[in-house]
Each structure stands twice: as structure tokens, then as C-alpha cells.
Backbone as CSV, one residue per row, in Angstrom:
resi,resn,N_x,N_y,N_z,CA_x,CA_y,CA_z,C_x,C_y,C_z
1,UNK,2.138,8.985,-17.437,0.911,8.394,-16.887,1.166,7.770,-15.522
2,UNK,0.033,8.302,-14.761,0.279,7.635,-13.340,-0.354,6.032,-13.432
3,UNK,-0.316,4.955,-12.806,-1.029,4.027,-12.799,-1.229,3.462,-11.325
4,UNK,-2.401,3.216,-11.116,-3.157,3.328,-10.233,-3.728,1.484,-9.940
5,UNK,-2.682,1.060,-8.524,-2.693,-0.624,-8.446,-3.313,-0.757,-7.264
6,UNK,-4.952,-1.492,-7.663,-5.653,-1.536,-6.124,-5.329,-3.047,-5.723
7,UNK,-5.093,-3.408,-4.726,-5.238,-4.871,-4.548,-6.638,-4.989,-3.533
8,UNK,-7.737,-6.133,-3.953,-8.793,-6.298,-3.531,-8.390,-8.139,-2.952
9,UNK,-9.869,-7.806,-1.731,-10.246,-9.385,-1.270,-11.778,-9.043,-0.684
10,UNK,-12.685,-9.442,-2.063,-14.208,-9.609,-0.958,-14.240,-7.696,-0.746
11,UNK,-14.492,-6.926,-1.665,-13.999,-5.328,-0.915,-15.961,-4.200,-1.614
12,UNK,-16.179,-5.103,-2.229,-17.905,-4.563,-2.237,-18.127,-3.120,-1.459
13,UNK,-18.090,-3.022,-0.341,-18.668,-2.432,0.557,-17.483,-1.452,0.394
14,UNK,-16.255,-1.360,-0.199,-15.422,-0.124,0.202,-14.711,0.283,-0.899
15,UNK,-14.752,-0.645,-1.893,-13.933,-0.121,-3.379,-14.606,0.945,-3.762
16,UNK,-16.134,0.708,-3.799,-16.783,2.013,-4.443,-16.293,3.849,-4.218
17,UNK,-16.124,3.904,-2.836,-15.957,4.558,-1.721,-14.223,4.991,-2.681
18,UNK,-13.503,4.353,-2.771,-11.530,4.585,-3.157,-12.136,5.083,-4.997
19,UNK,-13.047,4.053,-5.624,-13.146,4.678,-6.825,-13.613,5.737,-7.220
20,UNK,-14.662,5.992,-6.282,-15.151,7.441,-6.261,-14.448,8.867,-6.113
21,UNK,-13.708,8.519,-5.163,-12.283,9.498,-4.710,-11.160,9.554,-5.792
22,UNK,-10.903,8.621,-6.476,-10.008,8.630,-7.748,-10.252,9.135,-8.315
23,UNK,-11.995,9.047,-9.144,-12.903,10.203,-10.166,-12.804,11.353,-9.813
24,UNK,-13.076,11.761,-8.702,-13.336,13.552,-8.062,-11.897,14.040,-8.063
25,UNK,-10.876,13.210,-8.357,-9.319,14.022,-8.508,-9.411,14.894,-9.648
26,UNK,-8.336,15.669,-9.458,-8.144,16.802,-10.917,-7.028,16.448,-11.689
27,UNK,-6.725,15.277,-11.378,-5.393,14.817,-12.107,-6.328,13.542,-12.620
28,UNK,-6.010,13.499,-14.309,-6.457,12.367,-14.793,-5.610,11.612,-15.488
29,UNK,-4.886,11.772,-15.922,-3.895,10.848,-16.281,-3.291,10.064,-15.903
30,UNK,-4.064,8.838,-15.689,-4.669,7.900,-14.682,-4.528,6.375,-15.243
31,UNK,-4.257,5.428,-15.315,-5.082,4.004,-15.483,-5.189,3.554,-14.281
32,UNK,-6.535,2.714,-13.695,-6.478,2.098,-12.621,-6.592,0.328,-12.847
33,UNK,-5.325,-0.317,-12.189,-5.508,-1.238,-11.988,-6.126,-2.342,-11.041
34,UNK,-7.000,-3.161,-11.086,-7.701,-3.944,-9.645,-7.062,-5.190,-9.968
35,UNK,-5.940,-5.540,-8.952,-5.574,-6.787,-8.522,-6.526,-7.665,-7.809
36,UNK,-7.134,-8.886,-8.141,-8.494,-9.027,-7.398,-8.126,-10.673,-6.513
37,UNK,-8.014,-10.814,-5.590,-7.494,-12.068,-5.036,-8.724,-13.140,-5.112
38,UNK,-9.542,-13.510,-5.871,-10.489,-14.255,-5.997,-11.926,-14.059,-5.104
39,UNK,-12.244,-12.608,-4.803,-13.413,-12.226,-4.479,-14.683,-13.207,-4.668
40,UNK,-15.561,-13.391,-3.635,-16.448,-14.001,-3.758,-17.602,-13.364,-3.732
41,UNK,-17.288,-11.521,-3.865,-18.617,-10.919,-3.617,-18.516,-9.981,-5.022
42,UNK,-19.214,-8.924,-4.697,-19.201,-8.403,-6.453,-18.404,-6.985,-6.784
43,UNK,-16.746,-7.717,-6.245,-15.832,-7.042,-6.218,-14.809,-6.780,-7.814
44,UNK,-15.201,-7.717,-8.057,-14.809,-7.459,-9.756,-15.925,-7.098,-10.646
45,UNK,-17.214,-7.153,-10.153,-18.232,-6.343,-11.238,-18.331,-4.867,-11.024
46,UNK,-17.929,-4.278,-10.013,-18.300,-2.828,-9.010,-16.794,-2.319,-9.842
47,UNK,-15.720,-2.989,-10.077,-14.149,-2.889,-10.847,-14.328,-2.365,-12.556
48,UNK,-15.168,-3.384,-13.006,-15.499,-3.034,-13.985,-16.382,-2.220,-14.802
49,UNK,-17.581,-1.986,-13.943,-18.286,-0.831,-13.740,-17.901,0.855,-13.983
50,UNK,-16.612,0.737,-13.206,-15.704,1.944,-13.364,-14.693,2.018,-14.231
51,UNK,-14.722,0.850,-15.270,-13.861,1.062,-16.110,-12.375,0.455,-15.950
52,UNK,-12.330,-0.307,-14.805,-10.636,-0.367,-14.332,-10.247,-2.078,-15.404
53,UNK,-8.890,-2.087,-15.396,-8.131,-3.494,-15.764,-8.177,-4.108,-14.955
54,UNK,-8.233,-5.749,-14.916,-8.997,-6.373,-14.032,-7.537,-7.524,-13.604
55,UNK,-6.615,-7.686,-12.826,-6.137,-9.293,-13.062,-6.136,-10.155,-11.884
56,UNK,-5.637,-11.335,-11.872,-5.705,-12.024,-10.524,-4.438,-11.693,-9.810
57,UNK,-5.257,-11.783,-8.260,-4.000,-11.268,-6.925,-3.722,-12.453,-6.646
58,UNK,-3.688,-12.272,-5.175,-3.288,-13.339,-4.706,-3.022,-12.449,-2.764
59,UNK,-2.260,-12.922,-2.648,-1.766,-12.330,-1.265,-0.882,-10.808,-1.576
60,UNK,-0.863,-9.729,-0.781,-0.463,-8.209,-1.399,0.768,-8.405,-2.170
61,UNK,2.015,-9.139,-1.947,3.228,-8.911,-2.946,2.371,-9.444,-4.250
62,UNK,2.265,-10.410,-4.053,1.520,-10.914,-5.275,0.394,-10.088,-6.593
63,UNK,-0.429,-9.887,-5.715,-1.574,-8.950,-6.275,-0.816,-7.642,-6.518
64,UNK,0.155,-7.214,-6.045,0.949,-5.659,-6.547,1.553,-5.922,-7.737
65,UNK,2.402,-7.022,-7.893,3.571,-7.376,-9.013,2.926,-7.679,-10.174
66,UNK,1.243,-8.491,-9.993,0.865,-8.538,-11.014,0.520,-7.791,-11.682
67,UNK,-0.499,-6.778,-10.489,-0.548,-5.566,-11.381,0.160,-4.750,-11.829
68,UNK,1.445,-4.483,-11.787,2.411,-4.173,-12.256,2.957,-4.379,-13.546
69,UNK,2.835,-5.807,-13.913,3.344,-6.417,-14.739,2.079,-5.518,-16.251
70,UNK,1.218,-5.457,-15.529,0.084,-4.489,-17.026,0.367,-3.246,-16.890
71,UNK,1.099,-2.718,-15.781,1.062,-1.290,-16.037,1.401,-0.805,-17.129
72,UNK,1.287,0.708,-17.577,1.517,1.358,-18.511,2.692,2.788,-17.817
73,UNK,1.887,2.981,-16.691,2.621,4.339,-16.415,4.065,4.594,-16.141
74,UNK,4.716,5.411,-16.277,5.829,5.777,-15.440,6.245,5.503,-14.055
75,UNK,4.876,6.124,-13.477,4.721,6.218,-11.442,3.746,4.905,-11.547
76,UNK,3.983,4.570,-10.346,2.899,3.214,-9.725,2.339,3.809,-8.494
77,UNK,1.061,3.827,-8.497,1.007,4.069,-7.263,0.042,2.522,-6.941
78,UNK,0.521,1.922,-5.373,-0.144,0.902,-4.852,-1.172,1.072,-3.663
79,UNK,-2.401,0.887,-3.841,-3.683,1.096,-2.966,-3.967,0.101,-2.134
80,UNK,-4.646,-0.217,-1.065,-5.459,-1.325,-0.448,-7.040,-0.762,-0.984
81,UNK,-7.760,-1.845,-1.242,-8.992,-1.568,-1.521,-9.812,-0.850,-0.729
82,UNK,-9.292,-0.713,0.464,-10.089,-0.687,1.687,-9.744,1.104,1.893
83,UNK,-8.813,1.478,1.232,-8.446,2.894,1.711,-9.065,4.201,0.706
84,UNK,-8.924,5.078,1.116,-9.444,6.305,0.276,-8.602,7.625,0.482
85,UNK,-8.859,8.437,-0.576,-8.193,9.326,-0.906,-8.999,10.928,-0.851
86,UNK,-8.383,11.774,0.033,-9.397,13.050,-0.249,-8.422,13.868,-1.843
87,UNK,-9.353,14.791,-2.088,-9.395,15.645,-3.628,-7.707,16.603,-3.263
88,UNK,-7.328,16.329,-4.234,-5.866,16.489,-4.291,-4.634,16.295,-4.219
89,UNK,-5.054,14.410,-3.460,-4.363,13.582,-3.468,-2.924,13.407,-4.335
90,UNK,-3.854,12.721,-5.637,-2.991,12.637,-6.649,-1.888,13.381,-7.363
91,UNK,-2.486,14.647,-7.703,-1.963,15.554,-8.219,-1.127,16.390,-7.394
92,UNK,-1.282,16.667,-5.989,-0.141,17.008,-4.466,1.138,16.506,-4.350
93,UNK,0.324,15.215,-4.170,1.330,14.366,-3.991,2.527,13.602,-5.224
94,UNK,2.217,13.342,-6.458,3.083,13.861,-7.279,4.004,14.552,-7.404
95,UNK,3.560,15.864,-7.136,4.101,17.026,-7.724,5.303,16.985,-6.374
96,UNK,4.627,16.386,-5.520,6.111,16.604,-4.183,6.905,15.683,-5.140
97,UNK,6.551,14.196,-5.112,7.271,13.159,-5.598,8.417,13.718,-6.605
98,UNK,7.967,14.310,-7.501,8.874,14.359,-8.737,9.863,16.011,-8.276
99,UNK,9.261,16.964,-7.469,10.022,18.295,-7.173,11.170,17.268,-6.525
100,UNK,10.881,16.448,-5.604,11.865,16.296,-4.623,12.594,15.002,-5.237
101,UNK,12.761,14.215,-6.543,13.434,13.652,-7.324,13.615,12.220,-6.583
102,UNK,12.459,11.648,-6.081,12.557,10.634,-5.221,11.974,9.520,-6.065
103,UNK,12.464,8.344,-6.041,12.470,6.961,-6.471,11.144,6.148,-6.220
104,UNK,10.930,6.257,-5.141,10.029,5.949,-4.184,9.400,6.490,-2.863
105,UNK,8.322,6.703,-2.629,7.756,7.603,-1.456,6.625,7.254,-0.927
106,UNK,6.510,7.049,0.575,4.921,6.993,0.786,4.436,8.422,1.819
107,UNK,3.014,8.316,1.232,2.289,9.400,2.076,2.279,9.333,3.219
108,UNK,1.699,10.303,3.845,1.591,10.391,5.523,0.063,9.780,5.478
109,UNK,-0.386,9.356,6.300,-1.563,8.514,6.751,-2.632,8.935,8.082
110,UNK,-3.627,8.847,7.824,-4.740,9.031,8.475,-6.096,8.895,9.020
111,UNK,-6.427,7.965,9.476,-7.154,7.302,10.046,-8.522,7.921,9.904
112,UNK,-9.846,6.137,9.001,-10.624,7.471,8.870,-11.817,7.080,10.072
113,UNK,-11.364,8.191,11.244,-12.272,7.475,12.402,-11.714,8.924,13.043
114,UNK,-12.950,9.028,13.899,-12.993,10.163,14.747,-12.601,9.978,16.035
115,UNK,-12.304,8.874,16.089,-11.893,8.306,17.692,-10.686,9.232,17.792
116,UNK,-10.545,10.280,19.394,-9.589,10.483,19.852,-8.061,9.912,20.195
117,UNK,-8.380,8.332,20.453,-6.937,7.563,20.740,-6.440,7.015,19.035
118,UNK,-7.186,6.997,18.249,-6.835,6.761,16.657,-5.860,7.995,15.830
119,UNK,-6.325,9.054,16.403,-6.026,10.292,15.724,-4.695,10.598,16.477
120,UNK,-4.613,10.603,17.981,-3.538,10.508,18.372,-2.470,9.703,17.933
121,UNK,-2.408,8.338,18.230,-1.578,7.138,17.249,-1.088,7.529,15.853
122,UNK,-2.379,8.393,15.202,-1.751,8.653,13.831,-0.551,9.818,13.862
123,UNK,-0.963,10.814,15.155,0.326,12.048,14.687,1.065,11.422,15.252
124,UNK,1.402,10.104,16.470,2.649,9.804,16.850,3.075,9.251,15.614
125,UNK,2.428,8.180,14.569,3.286,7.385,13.646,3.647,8.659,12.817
126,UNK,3.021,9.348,12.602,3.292,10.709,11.659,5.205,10.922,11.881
127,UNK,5.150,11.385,13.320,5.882,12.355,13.638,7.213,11.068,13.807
128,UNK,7.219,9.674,14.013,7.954,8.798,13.324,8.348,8.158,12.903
129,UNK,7.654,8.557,11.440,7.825,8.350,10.290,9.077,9.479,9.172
130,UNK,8.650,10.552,9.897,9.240,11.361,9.350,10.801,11.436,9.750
131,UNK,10.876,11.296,10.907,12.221,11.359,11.734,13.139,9.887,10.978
132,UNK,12.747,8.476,11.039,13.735,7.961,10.880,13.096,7.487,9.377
133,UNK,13.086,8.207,8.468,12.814,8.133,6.952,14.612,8.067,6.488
134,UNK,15.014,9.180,7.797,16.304,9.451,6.970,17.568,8.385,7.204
135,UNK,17.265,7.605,7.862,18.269,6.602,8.576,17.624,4.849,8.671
136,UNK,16.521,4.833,8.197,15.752,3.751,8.338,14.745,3.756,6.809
137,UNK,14.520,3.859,5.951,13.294,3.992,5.301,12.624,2.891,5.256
138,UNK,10.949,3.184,5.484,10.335,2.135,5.540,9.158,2.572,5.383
139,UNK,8.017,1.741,4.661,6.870,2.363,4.784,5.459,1.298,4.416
140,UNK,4.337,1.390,4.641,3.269,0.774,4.223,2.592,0.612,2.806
141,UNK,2.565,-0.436,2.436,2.080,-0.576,1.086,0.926,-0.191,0.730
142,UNK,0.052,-0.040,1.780,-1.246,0.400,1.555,-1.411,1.968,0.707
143,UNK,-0.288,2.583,0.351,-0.269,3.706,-0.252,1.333,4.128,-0.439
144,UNK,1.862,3.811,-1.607,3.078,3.768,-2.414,3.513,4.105,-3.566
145,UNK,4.272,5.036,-3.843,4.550,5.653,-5.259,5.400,5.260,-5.439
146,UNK,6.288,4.574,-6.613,7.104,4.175,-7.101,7.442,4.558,-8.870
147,UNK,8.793,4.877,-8.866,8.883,4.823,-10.383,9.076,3.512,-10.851
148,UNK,8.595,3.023,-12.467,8.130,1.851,-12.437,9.684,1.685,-12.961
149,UNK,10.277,1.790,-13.537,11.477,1.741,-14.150,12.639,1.268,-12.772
150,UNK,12.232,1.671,-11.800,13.131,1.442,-10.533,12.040,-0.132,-10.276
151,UNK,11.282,0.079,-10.377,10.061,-1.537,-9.686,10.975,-2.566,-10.322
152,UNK,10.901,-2.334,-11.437,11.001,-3.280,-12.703,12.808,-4.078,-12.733
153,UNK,13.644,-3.056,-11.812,14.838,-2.946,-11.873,15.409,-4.049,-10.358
154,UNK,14.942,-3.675,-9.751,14.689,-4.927,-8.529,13.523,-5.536,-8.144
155,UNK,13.066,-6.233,-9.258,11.903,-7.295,-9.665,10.735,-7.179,-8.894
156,UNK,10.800,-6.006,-8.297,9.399,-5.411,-7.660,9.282,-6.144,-5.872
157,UNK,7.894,-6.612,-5.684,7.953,-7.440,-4.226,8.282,-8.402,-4.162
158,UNK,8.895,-9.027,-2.871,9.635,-9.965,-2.984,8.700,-11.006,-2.244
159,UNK,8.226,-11.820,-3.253,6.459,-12.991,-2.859,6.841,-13.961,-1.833
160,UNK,8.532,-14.119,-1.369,8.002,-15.290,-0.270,8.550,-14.274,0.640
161,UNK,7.869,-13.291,0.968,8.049,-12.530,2.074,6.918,-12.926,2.962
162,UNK,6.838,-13.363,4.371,5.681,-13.525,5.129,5.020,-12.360,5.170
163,UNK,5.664,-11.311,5.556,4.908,-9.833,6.077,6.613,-8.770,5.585
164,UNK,5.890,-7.618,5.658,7.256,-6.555,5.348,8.124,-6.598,3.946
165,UNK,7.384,-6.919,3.530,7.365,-6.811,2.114,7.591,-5.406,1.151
166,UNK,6.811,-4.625,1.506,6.779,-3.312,1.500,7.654,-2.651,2.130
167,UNK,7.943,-2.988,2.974,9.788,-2.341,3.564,10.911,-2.630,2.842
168,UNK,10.749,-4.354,2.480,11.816,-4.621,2.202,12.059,-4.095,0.445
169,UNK,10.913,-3.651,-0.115,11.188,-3.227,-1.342,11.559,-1.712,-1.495
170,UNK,11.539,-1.164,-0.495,11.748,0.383,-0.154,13.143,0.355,0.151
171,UNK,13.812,-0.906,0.816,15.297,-0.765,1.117,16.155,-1.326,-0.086
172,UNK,14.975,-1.768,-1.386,15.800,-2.138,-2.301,16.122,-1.015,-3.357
173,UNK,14.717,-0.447,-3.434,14.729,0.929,-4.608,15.676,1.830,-3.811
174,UNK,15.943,1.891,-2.548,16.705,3.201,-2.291,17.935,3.294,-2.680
175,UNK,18.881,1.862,-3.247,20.337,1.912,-3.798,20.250,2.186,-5.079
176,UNK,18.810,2.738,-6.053,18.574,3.818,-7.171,18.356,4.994,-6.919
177,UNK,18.190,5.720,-5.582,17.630,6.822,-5.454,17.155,6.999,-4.324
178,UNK,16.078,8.392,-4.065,15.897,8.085,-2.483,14.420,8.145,-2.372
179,UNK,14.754,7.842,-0.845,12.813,7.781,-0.516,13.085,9.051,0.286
180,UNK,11.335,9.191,0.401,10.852,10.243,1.584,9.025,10.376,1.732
181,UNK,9.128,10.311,3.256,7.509,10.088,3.074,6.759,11.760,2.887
182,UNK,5.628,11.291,2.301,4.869,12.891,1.355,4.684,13.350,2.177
183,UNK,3.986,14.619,2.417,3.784,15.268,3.338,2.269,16.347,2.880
184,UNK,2.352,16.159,0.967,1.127,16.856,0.738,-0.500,16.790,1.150
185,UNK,-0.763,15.609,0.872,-1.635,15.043,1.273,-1.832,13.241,1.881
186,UNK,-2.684,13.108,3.043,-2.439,12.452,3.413,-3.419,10.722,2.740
187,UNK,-2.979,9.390,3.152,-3.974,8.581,2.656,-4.744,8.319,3.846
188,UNK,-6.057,8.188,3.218,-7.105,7.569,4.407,-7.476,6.064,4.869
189,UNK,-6.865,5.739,5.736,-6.674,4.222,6.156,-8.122,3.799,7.005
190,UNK,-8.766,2.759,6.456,-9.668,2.245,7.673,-9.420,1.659,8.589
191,UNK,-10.191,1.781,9.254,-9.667,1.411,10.764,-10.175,-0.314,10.986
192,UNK,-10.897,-0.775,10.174,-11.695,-2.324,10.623,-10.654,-3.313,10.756
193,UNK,-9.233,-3.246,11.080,-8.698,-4.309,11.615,-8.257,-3.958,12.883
194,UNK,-8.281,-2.975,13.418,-7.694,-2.187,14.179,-9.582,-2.863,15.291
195,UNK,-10.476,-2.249,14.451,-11.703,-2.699,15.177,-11.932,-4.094,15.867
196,UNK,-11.711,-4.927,14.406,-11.568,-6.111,14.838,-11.118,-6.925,15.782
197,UNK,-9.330,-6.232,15.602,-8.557,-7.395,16.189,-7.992,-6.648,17.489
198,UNK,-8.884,-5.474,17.734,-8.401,-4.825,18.844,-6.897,-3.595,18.427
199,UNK,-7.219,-2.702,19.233,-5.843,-1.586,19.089,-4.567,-2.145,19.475
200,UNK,-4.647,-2.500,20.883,-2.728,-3.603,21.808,-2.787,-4.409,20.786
201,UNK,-3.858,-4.961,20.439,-2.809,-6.233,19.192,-2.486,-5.545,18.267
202,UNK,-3.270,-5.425,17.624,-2.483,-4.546,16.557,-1.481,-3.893,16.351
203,UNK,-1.289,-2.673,17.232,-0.502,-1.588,16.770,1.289,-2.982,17.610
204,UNK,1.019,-3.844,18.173,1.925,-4.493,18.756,2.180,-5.568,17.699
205,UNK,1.501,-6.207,16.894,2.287,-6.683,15.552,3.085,-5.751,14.743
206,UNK,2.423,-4.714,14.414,3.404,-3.645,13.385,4.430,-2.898,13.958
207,UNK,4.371,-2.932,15.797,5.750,-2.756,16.398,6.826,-3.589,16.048
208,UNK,6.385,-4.885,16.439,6.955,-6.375,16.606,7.892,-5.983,14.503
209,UNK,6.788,-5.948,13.936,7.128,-5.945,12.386,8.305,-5.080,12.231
210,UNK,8.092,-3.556,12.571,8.850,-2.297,12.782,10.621,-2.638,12.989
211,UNK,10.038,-3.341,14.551,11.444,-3.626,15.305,12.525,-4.467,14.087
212,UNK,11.816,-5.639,13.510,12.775,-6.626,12.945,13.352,-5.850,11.691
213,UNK,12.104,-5.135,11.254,12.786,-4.457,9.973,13.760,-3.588,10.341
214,UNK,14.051,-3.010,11.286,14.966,-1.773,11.647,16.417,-2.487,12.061
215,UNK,16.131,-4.093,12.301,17.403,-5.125,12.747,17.813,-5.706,11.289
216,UNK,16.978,-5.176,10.300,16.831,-6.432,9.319,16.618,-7.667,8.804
217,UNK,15.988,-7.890,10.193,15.471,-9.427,10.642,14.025,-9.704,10.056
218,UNK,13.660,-10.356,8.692,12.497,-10.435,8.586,11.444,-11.120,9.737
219,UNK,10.294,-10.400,9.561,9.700,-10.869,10.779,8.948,-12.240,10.376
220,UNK,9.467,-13.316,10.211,8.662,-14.513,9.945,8.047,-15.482,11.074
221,UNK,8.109,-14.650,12.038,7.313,-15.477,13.284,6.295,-14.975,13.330
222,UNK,5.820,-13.819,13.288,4.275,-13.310,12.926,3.482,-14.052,12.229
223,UNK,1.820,-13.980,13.224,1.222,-14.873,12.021,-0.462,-14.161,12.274
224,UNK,-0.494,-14.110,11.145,-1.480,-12.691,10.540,-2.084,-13.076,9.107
225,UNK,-3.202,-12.475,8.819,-4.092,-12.949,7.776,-4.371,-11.210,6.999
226,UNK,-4.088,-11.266,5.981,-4.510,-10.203,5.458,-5.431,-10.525,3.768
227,UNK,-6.321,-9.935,3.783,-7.303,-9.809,2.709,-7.548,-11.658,2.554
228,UNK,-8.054,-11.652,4.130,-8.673,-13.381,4.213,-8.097,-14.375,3.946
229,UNK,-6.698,-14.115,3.460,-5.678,-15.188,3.725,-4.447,-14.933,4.628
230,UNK,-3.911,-16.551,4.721,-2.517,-16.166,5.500,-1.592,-16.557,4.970
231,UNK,0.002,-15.308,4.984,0.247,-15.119,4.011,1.368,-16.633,4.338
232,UNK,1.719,-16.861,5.662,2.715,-18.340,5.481,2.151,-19.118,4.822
233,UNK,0.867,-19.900,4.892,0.330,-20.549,4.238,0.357,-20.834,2.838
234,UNK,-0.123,-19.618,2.602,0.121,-19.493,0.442,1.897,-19.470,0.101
235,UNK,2.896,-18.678,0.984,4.035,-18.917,0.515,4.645,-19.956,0.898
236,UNK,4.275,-21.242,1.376,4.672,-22.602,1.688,4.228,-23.332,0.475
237,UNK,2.817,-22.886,-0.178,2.291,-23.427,-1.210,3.126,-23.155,-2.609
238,UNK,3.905,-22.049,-2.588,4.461,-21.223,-3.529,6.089,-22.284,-3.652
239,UNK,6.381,-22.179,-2.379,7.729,-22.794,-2.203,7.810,-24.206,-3.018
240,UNK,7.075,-25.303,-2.566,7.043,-26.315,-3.026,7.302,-26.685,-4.391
């Protein structure tokens, strides 16, 4: 069984959109989990609607591990609420996962916006991603396969991580096995922070992020808000 870990914040307007795309797969052997970080809109009724397990998040390590902790499946796969999947996703991408005997893997990614300078950005991260997979592995949580038996084995994400979290758990599963990013099908990323907070900022934090992880330097000078919180904040609260 695959199991299927969304982490939500306030996501109304776009869960529907990722659950819908989960249904239209041809692979069902499925549970979906919704990690829900205390939504104030009707992000856990639109959850339940579709049938999914419901528990509390928190900030993304958080909201992943928990949902984790209910899984059932073998594979994990980890979602952002905000992202979507075209028809064949699941079942593609699998089938690479397990031919190619990998531990952990993330998809290739794709922006869902027609903008010319978006689409470009995506085949540059494409093209490396692929190149230093083999000497660097690293990848985005927003779409992550993991065997759970390897999660479970180095205690999954590591919660007082500020940011890179998702890297740093990719450099832990790889002393079980290896990574490699998919290549079957790709995940569909929205673009509304990118909108928001502008393209130079952006794509220049996840450089900034990139760089430290490739030094091994967590990046804890970054300061960034994801799914309406920030994540120093809650892990100062955690520390205490």
C-alpha cells in the first residue's frame, strides 16, 4: 500500500484540485493522509468529504512525521496541499521507484503556470537536479517517496530544522540505500509564492538554502514563513 501524506494550512481553494487528481489515478492502493496545521477555513471538512485520515500538523517536518506515524503503507509519499498531480502519476512513478530499488526519490517538477520565464527555471532546475543527484542528493518535500521502513529507521524529519529539512532527511535515508530523482512523471507545483513574494526573492532563498546544504551548513539564517507560520518561531517554542 502506497500512503498518501498531504500537509495542509488554510488550503480550501486547492486541496480539492490534489484530491481530485489522486481519484482520476489508476493506481488505487492508496490511503490518503491530511496533516492539517490548524486551518481556519474548511480545510478539514473538504479532507473529510473525500474520505481521507485526518491529524494535527504543525509546521512541514512536523505535519509529515505525524502523518507518518498513522501510516499503513510500505511507500510514503509526501504532498504540499497546494500541489497536483497529472493521471499516471502514481502508478509511473512507483514503478520507476521500486525497478530502480531506491530508498527514497523525488519527482521532477513543474510549474503549473504558462509563464515563459517559469517554464524555463523549471528545465534549468530539471536539468540540475538530475546532474548532482549523484554526488549531492537533495530534494523538495513538496513531493517525496520514501520507504516507510527506511523513515521509521532514521526517525523520519528532523523538527528543529529551520528550513531543509527535506534534504537533510534524504542525506540520512541514503546510508540505507539510494536516491534518484523520477523522471516518469512529473509533480505540479504552484506558483503563488513565487507570485507573491516575487521570482529574485525567491528562487534566491532556495539558492541561498541549496548552497548551505551542498556545504552542509544548515541554513538557519533564513527567515521564511511557510503554510502561515514561521518555522524559527514554532521551533524556539519546541526547544524550550
Amino acid at each position: 500500500m502506497l500512503s498518501i501524506i498531504i500537509i495542509t494550512k488554510n488550503e480550501e481553494r486547492r486541496l480539492p484540485r490534489l484530491l481530485k487528481s489522486v481519484r482520476k489515478q489508476n493506481f488505487k492502493d492508496y490511503e490518503i493522509i491530511v496533516s492539517d496545521a490548524k486551518s481556519t477555513d474548511n480545510t478539514r471538512k473538504i479532507a473529510r468529504k473525500f474520505g481521507c485520515k485526518i491529524v494535527d500538523g504543525g509546521i512541514p517536518s512536523v505535519g509529515r512525521n505525524n502523518g507518518a506515524k498513522v501510516a499503513r503503507g510500505d511507500i510514503l509519499l509526501f504532498l504540499d496541499g497546494d500541489s497536483n498531480i497529472q493521471k499516471g502519476f502514481l502508478e509511473q512513478n512507483l514503478e520507476e521507484f521500486k525497478k530502480r530499488e531506491l530508498v527514497i526519490a523525488v519527482p521532477i517538477s513543474k510549474p503549473i503556470s504558462n509563464n515563459a520565464i517559469d517554464l524555463s527555471l523549471s528545465w534549468i532546475y530539471k536539468i540540475f537536479m538530475l546532474f548532482i543527484q549523484y554526488f549531492s542528493p537533495h530534494g523538495g518535500g513538496m513531493a517525496m517517496f520514501c520507504k516507510s521502513i527506511i523513515f521509521k529507521k532514521t526517525k523520519g524529519f528532523n523538527e528543529l530544522r529551520v528550513s531543509g529539512e527535506d534534504h537533510d532527511l534524504i542525506k540520512r535515508c541514503v546510508k540505507y540505500g539510494k536516491f534518484r530523482v523520477l523522471e516518469s512523471k512529473p509533480i505540479l507545483i504552484d506558483m503563488r509564492r513565487f507570485n507573491k513574494d516575487g521570482r529574485v526573492k525567491t528562487i534566491s532563498k532556495y539558492i541561498m538554502m541549496g548552497i548551505s546544504e551542498l556545504f552542509g551548513v544548515p541554513p538557519t539564517l533564513i527567515n521564511y514563513t511557510m503554510q502561515g507560520v514561521n518555522p524559527k518561531e514554532e521551533i524556539k517554542k519546541r526547544q524550550k
